[in-house]
N, C-alpha and C positions, 0 to 999 in steps of 0.2 A: 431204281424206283419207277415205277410205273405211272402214267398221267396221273389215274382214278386216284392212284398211293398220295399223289403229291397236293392233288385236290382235297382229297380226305384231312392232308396236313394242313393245307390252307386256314380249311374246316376249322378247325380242331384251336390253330394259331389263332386266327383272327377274332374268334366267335368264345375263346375260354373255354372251351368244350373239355369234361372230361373221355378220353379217348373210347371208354369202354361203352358210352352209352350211343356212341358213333355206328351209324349204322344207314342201309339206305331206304329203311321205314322211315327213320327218324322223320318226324315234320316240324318246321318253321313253327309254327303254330305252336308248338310243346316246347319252343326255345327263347317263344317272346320278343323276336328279333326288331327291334324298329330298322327304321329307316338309314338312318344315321349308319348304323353294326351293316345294312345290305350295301348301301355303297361303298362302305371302306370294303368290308368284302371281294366286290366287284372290280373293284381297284388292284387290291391283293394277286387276284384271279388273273386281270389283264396283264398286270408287268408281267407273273411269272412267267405265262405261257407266252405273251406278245400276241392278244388276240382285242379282238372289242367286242364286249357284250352289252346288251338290252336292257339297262338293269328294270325296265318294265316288264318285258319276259321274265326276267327271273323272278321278281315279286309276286307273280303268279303261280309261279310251281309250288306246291305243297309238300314235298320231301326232298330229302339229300340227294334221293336217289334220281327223282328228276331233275334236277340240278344239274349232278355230275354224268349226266347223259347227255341232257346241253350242253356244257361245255366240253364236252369229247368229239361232240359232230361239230363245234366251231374249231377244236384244235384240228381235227383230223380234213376240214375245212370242206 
């Protein structure tokens, strides 16, 4: 499985997501996400890869798809 594959799964675990509407349009915004669901999130994110993210940075990004682009140049480091 591939980082993006695994991140997607993150996604998808953490957040209740059903899989089909997964996508890297998708935006935060259309998901209602507080606070609370972004830090677990971010939590989720750093065990599985062993990285540290911004979760300021990330509350910024308006899609999945910027998301998991940050988190591929922090894995890819």
């Amino acid at each position: 499985m591939s980082e993006e594959d695994r991140i997607k799964e993150i996604l998808i675990d953490q957040l209740k997501l059903d899989e089909s509407i997964v996508s890297r349009e998708l935006t935060f915004d259309s998901l209602a996400i507080d606070s609370l669901e972004l830090l677990e999130l971010v939590v989720a994110i750093e065990e599985e890869f062993d990285i540290s993210l911004d979760d300021q940075q990330l509350s910024r990004m308006e899609t999945l798809g910027e998301m998991s682009d940050f988190i591929m140049e922090k894995i890819k480091g």
